[in-house]
C-alpha positions as CSV (number, residue, x, y, z in Angstrom):
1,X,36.9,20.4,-5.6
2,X,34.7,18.3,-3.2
3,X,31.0,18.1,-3.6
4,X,28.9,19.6,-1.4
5,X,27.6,17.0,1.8
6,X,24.2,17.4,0.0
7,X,25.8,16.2,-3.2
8,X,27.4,13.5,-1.9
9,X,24.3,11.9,-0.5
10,X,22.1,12.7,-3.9
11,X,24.8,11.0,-5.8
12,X,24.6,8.0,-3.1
13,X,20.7,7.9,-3.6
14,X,21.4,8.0,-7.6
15,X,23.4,4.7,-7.1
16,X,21.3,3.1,-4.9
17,X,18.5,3.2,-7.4
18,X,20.7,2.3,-10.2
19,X,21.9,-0.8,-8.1
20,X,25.6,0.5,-8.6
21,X,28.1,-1.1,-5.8
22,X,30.9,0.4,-7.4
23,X,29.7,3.5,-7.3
24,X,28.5,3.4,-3.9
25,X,31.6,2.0,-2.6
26,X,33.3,5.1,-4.2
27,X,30.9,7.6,-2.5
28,X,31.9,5.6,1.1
29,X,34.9,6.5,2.3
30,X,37.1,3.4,2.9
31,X,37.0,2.9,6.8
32,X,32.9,4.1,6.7
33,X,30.9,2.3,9.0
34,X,26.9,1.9,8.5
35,X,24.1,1.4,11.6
36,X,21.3,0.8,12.2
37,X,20.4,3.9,14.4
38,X,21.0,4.0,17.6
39,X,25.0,1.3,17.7
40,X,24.3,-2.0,15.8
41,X,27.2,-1.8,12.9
42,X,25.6,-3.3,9.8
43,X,28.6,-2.8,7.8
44,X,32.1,-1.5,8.4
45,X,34.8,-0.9,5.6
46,X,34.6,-1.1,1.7
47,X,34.3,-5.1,1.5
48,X,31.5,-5.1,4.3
49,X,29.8,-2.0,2.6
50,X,30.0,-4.0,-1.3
51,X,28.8,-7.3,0.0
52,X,26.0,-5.7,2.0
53,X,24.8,-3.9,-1.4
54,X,25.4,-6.4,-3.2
55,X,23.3,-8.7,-1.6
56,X,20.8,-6.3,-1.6
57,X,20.3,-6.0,-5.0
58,X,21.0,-9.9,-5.2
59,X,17.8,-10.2,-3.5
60,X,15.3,-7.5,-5.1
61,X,15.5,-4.4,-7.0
62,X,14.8,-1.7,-4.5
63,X,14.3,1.9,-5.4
64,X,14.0,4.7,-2.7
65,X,12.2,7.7,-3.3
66,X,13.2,10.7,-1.1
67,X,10.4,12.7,1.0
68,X,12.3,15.2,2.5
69,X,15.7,16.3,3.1
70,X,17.6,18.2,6.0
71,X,21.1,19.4,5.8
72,X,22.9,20.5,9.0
73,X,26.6,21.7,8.1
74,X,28.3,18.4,7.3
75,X,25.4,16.2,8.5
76,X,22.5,15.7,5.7
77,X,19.0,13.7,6.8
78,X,17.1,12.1,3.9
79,X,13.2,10.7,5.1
80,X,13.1,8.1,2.4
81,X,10.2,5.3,1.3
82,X,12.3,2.1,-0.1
83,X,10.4,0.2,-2.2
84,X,11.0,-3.2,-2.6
85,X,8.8,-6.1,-4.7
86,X,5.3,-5.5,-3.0
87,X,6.9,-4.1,0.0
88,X,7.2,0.1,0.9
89,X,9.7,0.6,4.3
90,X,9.9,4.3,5.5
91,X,13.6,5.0,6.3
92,X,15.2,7.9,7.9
93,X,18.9,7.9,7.1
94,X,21.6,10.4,8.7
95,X,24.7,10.7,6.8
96,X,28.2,12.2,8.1
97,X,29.9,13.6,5.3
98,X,33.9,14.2,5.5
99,X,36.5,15.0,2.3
100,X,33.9,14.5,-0.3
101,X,32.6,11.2,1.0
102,X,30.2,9.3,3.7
103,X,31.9,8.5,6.4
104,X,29.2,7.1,8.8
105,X,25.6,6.3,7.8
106,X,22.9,5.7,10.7
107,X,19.6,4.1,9.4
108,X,16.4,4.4,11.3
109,X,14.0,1.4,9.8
110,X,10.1,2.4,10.2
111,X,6.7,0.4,9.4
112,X,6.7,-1.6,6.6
113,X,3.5,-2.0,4.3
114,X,2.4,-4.6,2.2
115,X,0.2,-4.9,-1.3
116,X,-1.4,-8.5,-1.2
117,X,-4.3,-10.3,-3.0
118,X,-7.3,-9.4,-1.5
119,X,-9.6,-12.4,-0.3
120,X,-13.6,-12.4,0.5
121,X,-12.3,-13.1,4.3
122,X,-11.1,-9.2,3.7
123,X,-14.9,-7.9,2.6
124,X,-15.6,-6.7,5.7
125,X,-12.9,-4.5,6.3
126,X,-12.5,-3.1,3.1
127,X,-16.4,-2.3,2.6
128,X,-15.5,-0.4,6.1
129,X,-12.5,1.6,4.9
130,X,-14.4,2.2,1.4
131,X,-17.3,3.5,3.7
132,X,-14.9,5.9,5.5
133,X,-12.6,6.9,2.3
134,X,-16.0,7.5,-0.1
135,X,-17.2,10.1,2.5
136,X,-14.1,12.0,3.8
137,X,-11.9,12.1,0.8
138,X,-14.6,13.4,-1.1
139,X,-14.9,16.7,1.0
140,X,-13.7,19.7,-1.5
141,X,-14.5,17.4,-4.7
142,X,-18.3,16.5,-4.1
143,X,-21.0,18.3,-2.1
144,X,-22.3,15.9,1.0
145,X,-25.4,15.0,-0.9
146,X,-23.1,13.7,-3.9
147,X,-20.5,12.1,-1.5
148,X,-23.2,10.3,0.2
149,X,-24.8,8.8,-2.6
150,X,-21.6,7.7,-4.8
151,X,-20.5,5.9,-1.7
152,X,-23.6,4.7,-0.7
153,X,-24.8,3.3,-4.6
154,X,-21.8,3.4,-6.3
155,X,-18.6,2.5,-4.3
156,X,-18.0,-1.2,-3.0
157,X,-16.0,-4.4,-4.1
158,X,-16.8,-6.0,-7.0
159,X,-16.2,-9.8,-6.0
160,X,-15.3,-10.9,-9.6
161,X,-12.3,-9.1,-9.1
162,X,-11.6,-11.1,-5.6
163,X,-12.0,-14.8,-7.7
164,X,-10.2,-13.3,-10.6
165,X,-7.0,-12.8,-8.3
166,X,-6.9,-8.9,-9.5
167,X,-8.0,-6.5,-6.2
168,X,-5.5,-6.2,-3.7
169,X,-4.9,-4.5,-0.3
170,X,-2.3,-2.7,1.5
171,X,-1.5,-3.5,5.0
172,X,0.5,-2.3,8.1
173,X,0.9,-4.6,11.0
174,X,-2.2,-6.7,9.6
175,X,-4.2,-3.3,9.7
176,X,-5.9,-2.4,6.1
177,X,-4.8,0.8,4.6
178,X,-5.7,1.1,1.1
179,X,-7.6,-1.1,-1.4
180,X,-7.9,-1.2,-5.2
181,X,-7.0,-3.8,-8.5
182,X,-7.5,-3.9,-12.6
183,X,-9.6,-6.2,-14.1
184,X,-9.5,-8.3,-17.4
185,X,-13.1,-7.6,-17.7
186,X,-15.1,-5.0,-19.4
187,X,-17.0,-3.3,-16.3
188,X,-15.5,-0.1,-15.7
189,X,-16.9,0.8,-12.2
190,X,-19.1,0.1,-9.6
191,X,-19.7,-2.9,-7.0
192,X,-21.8,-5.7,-7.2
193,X,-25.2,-3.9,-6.9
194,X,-24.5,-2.0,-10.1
195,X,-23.4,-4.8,-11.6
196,X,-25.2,-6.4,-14.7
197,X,-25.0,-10.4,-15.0
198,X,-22.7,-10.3,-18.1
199,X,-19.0,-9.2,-17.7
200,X,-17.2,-11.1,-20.3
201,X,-13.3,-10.9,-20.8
202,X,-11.5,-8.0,-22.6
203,X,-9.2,-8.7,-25.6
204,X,-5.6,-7.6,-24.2
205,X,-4.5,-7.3,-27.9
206,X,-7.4,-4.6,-28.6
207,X,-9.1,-3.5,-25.4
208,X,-7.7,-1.6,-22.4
209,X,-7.9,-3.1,-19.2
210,X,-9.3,-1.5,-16.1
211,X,-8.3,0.5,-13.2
212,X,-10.9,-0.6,-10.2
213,X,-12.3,0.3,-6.8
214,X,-9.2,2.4,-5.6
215,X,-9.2,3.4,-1.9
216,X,-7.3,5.3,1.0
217,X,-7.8,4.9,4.3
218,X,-8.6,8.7,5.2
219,X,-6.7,8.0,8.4
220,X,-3.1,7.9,5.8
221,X,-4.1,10.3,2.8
222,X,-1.1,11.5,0.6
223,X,1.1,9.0,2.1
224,X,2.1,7.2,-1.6
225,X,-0.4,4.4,-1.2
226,X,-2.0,5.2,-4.4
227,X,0.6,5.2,-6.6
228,X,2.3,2.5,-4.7
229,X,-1.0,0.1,-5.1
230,X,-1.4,1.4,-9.1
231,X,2.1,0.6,-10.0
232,X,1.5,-3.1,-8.9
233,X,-1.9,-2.7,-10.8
234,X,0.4,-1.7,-13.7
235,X,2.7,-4.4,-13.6
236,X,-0.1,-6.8,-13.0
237,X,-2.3,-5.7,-15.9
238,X,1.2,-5.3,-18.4
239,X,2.2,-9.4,-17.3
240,X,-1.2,-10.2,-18.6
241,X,-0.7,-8.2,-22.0
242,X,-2.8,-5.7,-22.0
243,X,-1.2,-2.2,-23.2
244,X,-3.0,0.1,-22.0
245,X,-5.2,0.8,-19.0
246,X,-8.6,2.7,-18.2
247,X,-10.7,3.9,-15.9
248,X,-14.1,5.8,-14.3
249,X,-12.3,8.2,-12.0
250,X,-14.1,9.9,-9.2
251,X,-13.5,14.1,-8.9
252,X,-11.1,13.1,-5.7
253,X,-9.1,10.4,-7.5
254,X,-8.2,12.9,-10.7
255,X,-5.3,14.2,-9.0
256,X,-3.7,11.2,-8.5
257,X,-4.1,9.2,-11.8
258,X,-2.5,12.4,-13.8
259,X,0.1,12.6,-11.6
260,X,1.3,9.0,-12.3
261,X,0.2,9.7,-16.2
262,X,-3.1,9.2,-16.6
263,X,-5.0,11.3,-19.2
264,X,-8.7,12.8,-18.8
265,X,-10.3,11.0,-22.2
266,X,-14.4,12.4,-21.3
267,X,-15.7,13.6,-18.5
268,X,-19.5,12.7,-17.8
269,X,-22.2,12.1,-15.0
270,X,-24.0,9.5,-13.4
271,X,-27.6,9.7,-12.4
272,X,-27.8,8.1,-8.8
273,X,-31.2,7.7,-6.8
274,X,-32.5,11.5,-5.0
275,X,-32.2,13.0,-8.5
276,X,-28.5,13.3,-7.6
277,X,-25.5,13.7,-10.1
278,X,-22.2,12.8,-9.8
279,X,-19.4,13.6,-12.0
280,X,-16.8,11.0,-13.2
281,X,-13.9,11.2,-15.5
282,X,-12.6,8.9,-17.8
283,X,-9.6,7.9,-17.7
284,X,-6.7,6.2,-19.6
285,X,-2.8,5.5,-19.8
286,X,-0.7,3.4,-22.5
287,X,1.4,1.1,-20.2
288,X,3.5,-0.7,-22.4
């Protein structure tokens, strides 16, 4: 008995994340032909299909995560994000199923975004997106009064993070979307003016590093920048040997951090200029 069209294109989204031509050149029919949406053939027949995978995963390991599907009798529409290194590409792929397998695949390629090291030439523009993010993402979590004095007092870059090489942004067509790093150090929140003049170096072997300054764009909320930008953090933080990772989360940013398997450890406040307090909640995750 055949799979269903929907099955057929879960299965082909299984093997694509576990980087399996063969199976993927079992799920293709033997004469399928894939496009890039609306006529150019990337790839027609088995061989063309296994060498255009194969060289795929030659080059990166590249994971899709699916946003939404759409069947239409034997027609199924994944909206996908393909991850890839420190890259995210939004793909729409439409996938004509016949006898069980694909038997055309047409791939609409959207924006790409990028996570790079953040540099002091980038101050300006992520003070102004920190500015924005601090006030409207706040809205539901904080009253105004508390959303205008955490970002005003609290939220900012803290340039030690810039020279140590461990804050990073996330761009679109050389436009800044979200910001955020770890840091090796033991601060564990706050931008320069909260700052004391000692910050000395965390023991990876006993100490957890630290989840930093993490910020959306209000402009592209919910959009997977977070986790996208805290899985590099991850990485990052785990090449440097530390095991585990902690932070001062903000009431807007809990959501997030447990979703990707952060755990609440306290939860506390901070007394801010006005006689204003402002929750935080700290936060931590084992990461190797």
């Amino acid at each position: 008995m055949n799979q269903s069209p929907e099955q057929v294109v879960q299965a082909q989204l299984d093997a694509f994340n576990a980087h399996d031509v063969d199976a993927l050149c079992r799920i293709y029919a033997d004469d399928a032909c894939q496009y890039q949406h609306p006529a150019t053939l990337l790839a027609r027949g088995t061989a063309a299909i296994r060498e255009r995978f194969a060289n795929r995963f030659a080059q990166s390991q590249p994971r899709a995560r699916l946003l939404r599907r759409t069947v239409l009798g034997d027609t199924v529409i994944d909206h996908e994000y393909v991850f890839s290194g420190t890259t995210r590409v939004e793909l729409m792929g439409l996938y004509e199923v016949k006898d069980g397998r694909i038997a055309n695949a047409s791939f609409v390629f959207g924006p790409t975004v990028q996570v790079r090291t953040a540099t002091f030439d980038d101050l300006p523009a992520m003070e102004a997106l920190i500015a924005r993010s601090g006030i409207a993402l706040s809205k539901g979590f904080y009253t105004d009064e508390q959303a205008a004095a955490v970002t005003r007092h609290v939220f900012g870059v803290d340039t030690q993070l810039l020279k140590d090489g461990t804050y990073f942004v996330i761009e679109r067509d050389g436009t800044l979307l979200a910001c955020g790093g770890w840091s090796k150090r033991a601060t564990l929140f706050g931008a320069d003016r909260m700052k004391a003049d000692a910050d000395p170096l965390l023991d990876p072997a006993t100490q957890p590093g630290r989840i930093r300054a993490f910020f959306v764009d209000p402009s592209v909320p919910r959009q997977g920048l977070g986790t996208m930008l805290i899985g590099h953090c991850e990485a990052e933080a785990a090449q440097a040997g530390f095991t585990a990772l902690e932070m001062a989360a903000t009431m807007p940013g809990v959501p997030l951090y447990r979703s990707v398997g952060y755990q609440s450890v306290e939860e506390f406040e901070i007394d801010l200029p006005g006689s204003v307090k402002v929750p935080l909640a700290r936060m931590r995750k084992a990461i190797a």
